[in-house]
C-alpha positions as CSV (number, residue, x, y, z in Angstrom):
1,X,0.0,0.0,0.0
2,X,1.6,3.1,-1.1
3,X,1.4,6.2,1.2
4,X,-0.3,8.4,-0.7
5,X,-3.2,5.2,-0.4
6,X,-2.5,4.8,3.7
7,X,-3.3,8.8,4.0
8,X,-6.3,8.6,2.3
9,X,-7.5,5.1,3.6
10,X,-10.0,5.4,6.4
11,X,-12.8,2.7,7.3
12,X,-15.9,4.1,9.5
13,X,-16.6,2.4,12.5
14,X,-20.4,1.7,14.1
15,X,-18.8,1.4,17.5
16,X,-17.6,5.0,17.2
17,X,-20.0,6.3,15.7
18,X,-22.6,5.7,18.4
19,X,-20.1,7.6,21.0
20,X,-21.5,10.9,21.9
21,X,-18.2,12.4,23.6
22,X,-18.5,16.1,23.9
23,X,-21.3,18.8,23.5
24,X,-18.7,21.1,22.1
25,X,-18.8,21.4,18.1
26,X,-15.9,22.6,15.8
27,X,-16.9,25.0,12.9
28,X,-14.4,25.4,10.1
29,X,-14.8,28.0,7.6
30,X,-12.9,26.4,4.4
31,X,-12.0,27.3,1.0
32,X,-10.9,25.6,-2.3
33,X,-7.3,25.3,-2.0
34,X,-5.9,28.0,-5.2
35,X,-4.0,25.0,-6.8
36,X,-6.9,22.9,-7.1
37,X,-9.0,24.9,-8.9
38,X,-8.4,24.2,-12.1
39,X,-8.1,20.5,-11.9
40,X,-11.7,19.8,-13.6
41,X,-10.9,22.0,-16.7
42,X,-11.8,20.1,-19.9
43,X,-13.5,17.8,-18.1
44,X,-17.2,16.6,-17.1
45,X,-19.1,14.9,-14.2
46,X,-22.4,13.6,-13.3
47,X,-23.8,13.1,-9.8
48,X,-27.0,10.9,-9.0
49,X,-28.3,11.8,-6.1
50,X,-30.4,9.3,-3.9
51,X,-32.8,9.6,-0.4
52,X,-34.2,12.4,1.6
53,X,-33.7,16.3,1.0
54,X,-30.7,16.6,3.5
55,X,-28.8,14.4,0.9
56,X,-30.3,16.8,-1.7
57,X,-29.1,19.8,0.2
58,X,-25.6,17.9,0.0
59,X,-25.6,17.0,-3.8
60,X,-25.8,20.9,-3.9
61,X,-23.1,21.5,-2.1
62,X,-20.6,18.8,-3.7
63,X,-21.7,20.2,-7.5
64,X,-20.8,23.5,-5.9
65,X,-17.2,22.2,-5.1
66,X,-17.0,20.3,-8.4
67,X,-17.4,22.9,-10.6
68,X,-15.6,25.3,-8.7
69,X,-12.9,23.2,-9.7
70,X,-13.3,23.8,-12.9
71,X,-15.7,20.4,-14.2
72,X,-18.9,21.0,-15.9
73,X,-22.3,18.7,-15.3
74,X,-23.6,16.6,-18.1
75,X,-26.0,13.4,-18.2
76,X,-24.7,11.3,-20.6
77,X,-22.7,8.4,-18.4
78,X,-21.0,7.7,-21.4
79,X,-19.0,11.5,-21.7
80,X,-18.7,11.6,-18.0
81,X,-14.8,11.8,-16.4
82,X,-16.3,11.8,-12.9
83,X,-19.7,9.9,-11.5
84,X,-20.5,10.2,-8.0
85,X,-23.5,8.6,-6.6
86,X,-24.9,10.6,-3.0
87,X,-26.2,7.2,-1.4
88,X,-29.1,6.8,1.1
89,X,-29.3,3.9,4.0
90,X,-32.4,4.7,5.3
91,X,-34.0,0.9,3.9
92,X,-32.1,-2.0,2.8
93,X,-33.7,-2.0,-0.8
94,X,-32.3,1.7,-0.7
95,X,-28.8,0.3,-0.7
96,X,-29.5,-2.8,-3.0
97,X,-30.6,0.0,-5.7
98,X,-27.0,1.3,-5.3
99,X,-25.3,-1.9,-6.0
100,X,-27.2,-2.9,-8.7
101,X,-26.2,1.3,-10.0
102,X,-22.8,0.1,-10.0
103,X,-23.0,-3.0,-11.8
104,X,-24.3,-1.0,-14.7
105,X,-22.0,1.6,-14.1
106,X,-19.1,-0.9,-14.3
107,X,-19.3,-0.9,-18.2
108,X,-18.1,2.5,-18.1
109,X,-14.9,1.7,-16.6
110,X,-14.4,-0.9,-19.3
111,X,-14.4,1.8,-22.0
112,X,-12.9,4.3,-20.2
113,X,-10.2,3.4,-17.5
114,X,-9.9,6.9,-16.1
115,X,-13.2,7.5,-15.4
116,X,-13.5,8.1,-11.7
117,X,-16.5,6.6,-9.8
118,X,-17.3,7.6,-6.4
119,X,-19.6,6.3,-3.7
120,X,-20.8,9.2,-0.9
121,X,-22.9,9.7,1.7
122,X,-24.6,7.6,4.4
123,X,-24.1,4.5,2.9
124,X,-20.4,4.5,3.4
125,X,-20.7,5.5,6.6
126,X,-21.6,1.9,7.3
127,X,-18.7,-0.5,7.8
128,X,-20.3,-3.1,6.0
129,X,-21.2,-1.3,2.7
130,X,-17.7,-0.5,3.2
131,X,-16.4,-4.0,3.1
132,X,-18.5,-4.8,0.6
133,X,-17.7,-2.3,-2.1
134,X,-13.9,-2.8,-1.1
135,X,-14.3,-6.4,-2.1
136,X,-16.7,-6.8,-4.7
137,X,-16.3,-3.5,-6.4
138,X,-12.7,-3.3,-6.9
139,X,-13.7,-0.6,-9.6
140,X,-15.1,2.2,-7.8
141,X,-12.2,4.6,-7.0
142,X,-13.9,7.3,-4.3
143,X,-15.9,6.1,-1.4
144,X,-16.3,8.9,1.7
145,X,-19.0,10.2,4.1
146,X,-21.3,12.4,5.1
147,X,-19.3,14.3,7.6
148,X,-16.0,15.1,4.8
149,X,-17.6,16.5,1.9
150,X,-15.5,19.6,1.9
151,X,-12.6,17.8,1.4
152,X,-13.8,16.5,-2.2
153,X,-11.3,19.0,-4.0
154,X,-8.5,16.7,-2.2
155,X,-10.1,13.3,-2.9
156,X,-10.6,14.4,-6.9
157,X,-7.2,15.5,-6.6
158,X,-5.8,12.0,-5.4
159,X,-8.1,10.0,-7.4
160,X,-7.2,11.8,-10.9
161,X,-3.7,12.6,-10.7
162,X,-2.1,9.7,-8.2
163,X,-4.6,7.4,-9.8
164,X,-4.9,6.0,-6.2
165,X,-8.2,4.7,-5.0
166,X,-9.1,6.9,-2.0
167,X,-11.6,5.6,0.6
168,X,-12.4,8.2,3.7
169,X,-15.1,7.8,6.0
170,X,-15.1,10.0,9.2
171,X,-17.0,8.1,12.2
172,X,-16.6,11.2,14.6
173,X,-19.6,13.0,15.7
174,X,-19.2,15.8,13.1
175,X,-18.6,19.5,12.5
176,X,-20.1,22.9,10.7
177,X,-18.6,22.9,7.6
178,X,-19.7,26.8,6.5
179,X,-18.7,29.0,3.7
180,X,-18.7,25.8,1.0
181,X,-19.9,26.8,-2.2
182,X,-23.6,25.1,-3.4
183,X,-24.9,25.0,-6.8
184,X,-29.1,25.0,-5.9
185,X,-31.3,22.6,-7.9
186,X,-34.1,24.9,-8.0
187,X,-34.5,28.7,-8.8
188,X,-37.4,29.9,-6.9
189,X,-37.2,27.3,-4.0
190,X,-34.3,26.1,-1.5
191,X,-33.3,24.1,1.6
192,X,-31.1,25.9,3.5
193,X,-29.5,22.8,7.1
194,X,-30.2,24.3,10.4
195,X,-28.6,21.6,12.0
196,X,-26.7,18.4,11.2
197,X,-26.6,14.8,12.9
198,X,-29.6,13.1,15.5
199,X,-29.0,12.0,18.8
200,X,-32.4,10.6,19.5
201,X,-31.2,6.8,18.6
202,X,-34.8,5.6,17.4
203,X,-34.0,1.3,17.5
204,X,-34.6,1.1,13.8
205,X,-32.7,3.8,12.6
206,X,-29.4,4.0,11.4
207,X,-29.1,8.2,10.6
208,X,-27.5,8.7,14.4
209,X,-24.2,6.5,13.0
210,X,-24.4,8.0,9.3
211,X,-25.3,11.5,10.3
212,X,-23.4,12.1,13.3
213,X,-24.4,14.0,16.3
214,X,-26.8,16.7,17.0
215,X,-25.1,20.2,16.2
216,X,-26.5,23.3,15.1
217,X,-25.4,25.8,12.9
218,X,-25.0,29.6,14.3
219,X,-28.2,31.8,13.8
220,X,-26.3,34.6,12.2
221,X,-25.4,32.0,9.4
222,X,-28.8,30.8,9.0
223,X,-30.5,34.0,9.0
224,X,-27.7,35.4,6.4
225,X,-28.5,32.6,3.8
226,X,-32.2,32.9,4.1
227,X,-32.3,36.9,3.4
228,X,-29.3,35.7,0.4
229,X,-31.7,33.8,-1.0
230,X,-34.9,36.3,-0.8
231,X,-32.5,39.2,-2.1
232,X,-32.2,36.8,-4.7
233,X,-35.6,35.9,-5.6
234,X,-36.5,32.5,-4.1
235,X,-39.8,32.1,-3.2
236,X,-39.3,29.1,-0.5
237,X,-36.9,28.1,1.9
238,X,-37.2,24.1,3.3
239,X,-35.3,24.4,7.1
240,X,-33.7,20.9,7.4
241,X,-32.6,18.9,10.4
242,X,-32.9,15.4,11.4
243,X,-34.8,16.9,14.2
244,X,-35.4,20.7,13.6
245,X,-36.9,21.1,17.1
246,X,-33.9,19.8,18.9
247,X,-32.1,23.3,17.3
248,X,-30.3,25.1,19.8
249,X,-29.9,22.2,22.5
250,X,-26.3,22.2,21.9
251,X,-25.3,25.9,22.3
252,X,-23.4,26.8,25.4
253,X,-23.1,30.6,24.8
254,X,-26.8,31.2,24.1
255,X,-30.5,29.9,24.9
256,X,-31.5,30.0,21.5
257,X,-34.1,27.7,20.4
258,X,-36.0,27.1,17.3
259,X,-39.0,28.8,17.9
260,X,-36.2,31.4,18.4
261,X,-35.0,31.4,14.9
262,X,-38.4,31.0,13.8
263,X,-39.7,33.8,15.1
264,X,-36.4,35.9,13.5
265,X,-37.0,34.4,10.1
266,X,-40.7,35.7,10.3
267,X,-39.0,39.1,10.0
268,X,-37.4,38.7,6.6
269,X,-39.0,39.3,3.1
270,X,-38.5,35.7,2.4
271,X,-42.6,34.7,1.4
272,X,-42.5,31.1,2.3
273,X,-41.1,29.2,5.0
274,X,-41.3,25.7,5.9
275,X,-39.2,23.1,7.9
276,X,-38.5,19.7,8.6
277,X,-38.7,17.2,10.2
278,X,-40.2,17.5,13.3
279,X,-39.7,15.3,16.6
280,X,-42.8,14.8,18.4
281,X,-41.1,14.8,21.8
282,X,-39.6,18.4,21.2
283,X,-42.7,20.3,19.8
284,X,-43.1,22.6,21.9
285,X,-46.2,25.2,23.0
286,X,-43.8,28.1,22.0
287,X,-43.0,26.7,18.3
288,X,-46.5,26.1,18.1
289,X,-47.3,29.5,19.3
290,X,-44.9,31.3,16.6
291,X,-45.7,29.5,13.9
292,X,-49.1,30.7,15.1
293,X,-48.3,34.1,13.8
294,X,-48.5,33.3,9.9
295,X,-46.9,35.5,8.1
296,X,-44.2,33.4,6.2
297,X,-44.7,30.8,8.6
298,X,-46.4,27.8,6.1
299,X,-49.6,26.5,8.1
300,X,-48.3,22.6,7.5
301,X,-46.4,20.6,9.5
302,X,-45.1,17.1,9.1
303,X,-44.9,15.2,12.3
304,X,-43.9,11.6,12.6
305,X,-45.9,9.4,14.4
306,X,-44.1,5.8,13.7
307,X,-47.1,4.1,15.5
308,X,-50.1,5.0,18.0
309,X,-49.2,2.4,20.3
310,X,-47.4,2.9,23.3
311,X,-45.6,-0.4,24.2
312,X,-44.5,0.3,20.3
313,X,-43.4,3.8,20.7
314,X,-41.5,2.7,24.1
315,X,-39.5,-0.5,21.7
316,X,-38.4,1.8,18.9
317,X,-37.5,4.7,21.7
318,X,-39.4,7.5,20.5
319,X,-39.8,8.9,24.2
320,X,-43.1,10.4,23.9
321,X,-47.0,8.5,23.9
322,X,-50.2,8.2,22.3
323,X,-51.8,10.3,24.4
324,X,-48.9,13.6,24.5
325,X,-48.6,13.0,20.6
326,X,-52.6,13.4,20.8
327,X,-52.3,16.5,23.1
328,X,-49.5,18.0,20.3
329,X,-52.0,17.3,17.8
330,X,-54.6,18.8,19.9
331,X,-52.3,22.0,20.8
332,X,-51.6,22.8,17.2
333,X,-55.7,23.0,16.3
334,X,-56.0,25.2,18.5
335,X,-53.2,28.0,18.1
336,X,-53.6,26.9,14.3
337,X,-57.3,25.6,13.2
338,X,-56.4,25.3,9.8
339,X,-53.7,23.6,9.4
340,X,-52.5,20.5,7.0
341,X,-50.7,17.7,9.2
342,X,-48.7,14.4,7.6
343,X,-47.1,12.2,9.3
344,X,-45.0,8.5,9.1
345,X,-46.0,5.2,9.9
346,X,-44.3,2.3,10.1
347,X,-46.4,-0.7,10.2
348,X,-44.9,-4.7,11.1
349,X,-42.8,-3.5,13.8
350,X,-41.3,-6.7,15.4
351,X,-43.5,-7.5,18.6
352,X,-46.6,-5.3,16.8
353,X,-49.7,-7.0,17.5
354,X,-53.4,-7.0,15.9
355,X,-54.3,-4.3,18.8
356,X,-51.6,-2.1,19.2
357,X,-52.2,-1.9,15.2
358,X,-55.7,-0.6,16.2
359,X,-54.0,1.8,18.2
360,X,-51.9,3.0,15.6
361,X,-55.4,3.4,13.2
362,X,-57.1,5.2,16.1
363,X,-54.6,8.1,16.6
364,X,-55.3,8.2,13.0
365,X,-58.5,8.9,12.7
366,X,-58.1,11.3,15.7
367,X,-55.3,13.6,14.0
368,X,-56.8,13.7,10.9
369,X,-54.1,13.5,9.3
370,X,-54.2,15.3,5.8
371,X,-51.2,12.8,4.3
372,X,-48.6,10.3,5.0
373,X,-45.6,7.9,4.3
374,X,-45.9,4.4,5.2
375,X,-43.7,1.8,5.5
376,X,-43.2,-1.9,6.3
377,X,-40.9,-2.2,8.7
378,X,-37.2,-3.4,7.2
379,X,-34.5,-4.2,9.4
380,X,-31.2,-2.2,9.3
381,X,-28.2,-3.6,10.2
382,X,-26.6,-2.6,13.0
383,X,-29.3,-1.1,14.9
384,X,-30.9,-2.9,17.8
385,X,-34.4,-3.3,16.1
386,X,-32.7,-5.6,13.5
387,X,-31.8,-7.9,16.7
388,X,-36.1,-8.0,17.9
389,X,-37.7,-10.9,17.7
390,X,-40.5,-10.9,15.0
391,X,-43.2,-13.4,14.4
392,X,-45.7,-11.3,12.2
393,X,-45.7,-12.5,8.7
394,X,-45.2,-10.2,5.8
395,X,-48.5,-11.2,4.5
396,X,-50.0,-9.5,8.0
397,X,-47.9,-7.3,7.4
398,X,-49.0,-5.9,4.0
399,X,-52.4,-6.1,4.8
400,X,-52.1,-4.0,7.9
401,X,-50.5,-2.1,5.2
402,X,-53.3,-1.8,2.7
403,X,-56.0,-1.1,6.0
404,X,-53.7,1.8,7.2
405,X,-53.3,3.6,3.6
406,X,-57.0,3.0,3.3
407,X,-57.9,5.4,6.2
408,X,-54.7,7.5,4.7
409,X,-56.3,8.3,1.6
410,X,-59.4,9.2,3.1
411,X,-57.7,11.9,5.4
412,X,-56.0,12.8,2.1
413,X,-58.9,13.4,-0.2
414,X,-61.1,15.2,3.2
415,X,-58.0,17.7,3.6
416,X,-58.2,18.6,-0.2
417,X,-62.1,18.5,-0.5
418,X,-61.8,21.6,2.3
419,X,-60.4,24.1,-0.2
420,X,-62.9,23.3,-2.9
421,X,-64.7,26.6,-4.0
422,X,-61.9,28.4,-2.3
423,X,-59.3,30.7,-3.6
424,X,-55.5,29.9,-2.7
425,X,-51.8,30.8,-3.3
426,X,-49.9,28.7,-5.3
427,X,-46.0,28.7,-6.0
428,X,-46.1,27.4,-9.9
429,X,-43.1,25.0,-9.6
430,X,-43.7,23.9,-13.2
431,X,-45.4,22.4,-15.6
432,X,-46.9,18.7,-15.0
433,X,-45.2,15.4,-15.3
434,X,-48.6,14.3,-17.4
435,X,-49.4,17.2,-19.2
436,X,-46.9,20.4,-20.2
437,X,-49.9,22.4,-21.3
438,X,-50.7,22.1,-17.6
439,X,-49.1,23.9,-14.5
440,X,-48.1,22.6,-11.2
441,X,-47.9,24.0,-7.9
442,X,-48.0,24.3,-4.3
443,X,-50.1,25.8,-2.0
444,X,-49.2,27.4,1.6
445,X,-51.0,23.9,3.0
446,X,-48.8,22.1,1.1
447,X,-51.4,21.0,-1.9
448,X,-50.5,19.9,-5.2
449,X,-53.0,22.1,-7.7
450,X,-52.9,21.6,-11.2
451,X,-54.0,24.7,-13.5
452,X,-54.2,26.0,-16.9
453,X,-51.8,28.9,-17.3
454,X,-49.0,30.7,-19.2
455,X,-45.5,29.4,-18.4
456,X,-43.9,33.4,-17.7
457,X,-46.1,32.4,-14.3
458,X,-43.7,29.6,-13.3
459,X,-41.5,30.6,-10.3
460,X,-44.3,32.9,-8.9
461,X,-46.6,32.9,-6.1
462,X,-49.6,33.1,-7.8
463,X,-54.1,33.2,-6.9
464,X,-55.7,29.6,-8.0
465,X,-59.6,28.7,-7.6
466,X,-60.0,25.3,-6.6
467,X,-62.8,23.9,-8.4
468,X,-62.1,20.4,-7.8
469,X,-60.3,17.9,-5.1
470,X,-59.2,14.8,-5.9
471,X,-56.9,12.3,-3.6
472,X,-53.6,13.3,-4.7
473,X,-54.0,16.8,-5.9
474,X,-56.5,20.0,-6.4
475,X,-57.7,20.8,-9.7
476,X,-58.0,24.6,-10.2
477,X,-58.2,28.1,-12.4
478,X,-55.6,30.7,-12.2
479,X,-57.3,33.6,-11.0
480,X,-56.4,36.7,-12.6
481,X,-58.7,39.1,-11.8
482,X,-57.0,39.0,-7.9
């Protein structure tokens, strides 16, 4: 092993990445090294991008770096010098997606030797992916983590010009990585992190080892990118954390919370603010109380429920019960009467019986839930629901399944049918994935409405009449005359 190889060779570790070791957090304020900036000149990438918005919000951040170095985007595989595929590990048929990616991707490599293909985020920060890839991918030449992304320009570096195969996975509890360029996906619409990492250690998930700990980013560097982007022209700003109202826990210099920041975003000329996702057992009255206020404040909130029983909620340690998610439910009504809530379900978890199912269905029909995802319970490695005992037969399973989405839909459709008759404001995303002659958009409740309209309104918040609901979306007319 050469030692160029030994310095960038670095394996995570499960073991430590469960330690939580300090409260203090490091932020480092980088920038592209001078020499390295023209290493991408002549040449082109393509990054896929898989999972939830936080790896979305880090796809924009690595095409920031990438072509600051000089590389420009395209989708043709076949012209590409550099693929990079931003992994989930959320589900285990997440992963198995990846793997079959590169088998394809191989064929690449055959035609073109110096292509460089890279595996990143929070799949690699699993030791077994790890192994795997090491041993049954011999051809993928860049494997890191979520917690190293600014140090791409150093990776690219290694793998192009030592033509060594650099694999660096950081199983620490993280840092604030600020002032790294981002390229958005979107014009009118962005997520800006809040906070990085989860410490709440739910038994079936595996973000606490990929993500890293809880830490959250300064105020004055939140704030700052939000008005950047309004003084720019976006539209909508997505807060993310793996629990955005765990924000502030970690300062030592400040009581700061998020109905803190909140309540200073409602102050800028940003239109639209939203957030997620939310952690049940950290709601509090004063979020509730500030989102309350309107304004900018968007009058939906996702809050996952993972089950309405409590023996349930207790096994996959979500620290709060049936009854004081019912009583959050219950609290937001009444500061906010009209607001759209979703949630997440996961049905088959091991030990889940017939009647703690009927628990689950009965906080349902209680919240009235407006939308939700659902999910069969799949076992992740390394967590210490993947150990529980489980007698419940898929078959059970996917019929508890079918019941739940059932009573799902029918939230769904009675949270639409509400607006019918009614006008709202819409941000035109685009046109629609059936039709092109028809517009798309969302409302402030979070509504898909489709609408007949000219394409100069796309990228606007614009007045829509519903005139009819439907399950999945609202069907409306753009209402000029307002």
């Amino acid at each position: 092993m050469s030692e160029l190889y030994e310095k960038y060779f670095k394996k995570p570790s499960i073991k430590d990445a469960r330690k939580r070791k300090t409260r203090t957090t490091e932020t480092i304020h980088v920038k592209t090294p001078l020499n390295l900036k023209a290493i991408g000149h002549d040449k082109k990438y393509k990054l896929m991008t898989y999972g939830c918005q936080g790896n979305e919000a880090d796809s924009e951040t690595m095409r920031g770096i990438i072509e600051r170095l000089g590389f420009t985007e395209t989708d043709a595989e076949t012209s590409a010098d550099i693929i990079i595929l931003n992994t989930c590990a959320i589900r285990e048929n997440a992963e198995n997606r990846i793997f079959g990616e590169l088998g394809r991707l191989k064929q690449y490599k055959r035609t073109n030797p110096d292509l460089i293909l890279g595996v990143a985020g929070c799949m690699p920060q699993e030791e077994k992916v790890v192994d795997k890839l090491l041993k049954s991918y011999p051809y993928v030449d860049l494997i890191f983590g979520t917690h190293n992304i600014h140090k791409l320009p150093e990776y690219l570096e290694t793998a192009l010009y030592g033509k060594e195969r650099v694999v660096e996975v950081f199983s620490d509890e993280g840092q604030i990585v600020e002032n790294l360029p981002r390229i958005r996906d979107h014009l009118h619409k962005a997520y800006v992190n809040i906070m990085y990492g989860c410490d709440e250690f739910c038994t079936y998930c595996i973000v606490p080892y990929t993500r890293g700990k809880e830490r959250s980013r300064d105020p004055k560097h939140i704030i700052d990118e939000v008005n950047t982007l309004a003084e720019a022209g976006y539209q909508e700003v997505t807060l993310l954390g793996q629990n955005v109202n765990s924000y502030g826990r970690d300062f030592t210099d400040k009581a700061y919370r998020f109905a803190d920041l909140l309540e200073d975003l409602n102050k800028t000329s940003l239109p639209r603010l939203r957030f997620t996702t939310s952690h049940p057992k950290d709601f509090d009255e004063a979020t509730v109380k500030v989102l309350a206020k309107g304004g900018n404040l968007m009058p939906h909130i996702h809050l996952p429920v993972q089950s309405g029983s409590d023996s349930v909620l207790k096994k996959m340690n979500r620290k709060y019960t049936k009854a004081s998610y019912l009583e959050l439910v219950k609290t937001i009504y009444k500061y906010i009467p009209e607001a759209s809530i979703t949630t997440d379900i996961i049905v088959g978890f091991p030990g889940e019986t017939e009647a703690d199912f009927e628990q689950t269905l009965d906080l349902v029909r209680q919240s009235r839930f407006e939308g939700a995802f659902t999910f069969v319970f799949s076992a992740r490695e390394g967590t210490p629901a993947a150990k529980y005992a489980d007698h419940t037969d898929i078959k059970t399973k996917k019929a508890r399944l079918q019941t739940l989405n059932q009573i799902i839909n029918d939230g769904y459709l009675l949270g639409n049918q509400r607006f019918e008759g009614k006008v709202v404001n819409v941000l035109v995303d685009g046109v629609s994935k059936n039709n092109p002659e028809i517009l798309a958009g969302y409302t402030e409740h979070n509504k898909l409405v489709n609408f007949k309209g000219d394409k100069t309104l796309i990228g606007k918040i614009v007045p829509v009449q519903i005139d009819e609901a439907k399950t999945w979306f609202l069907k409306g007319t753009y209402h000029e005359s307002r």
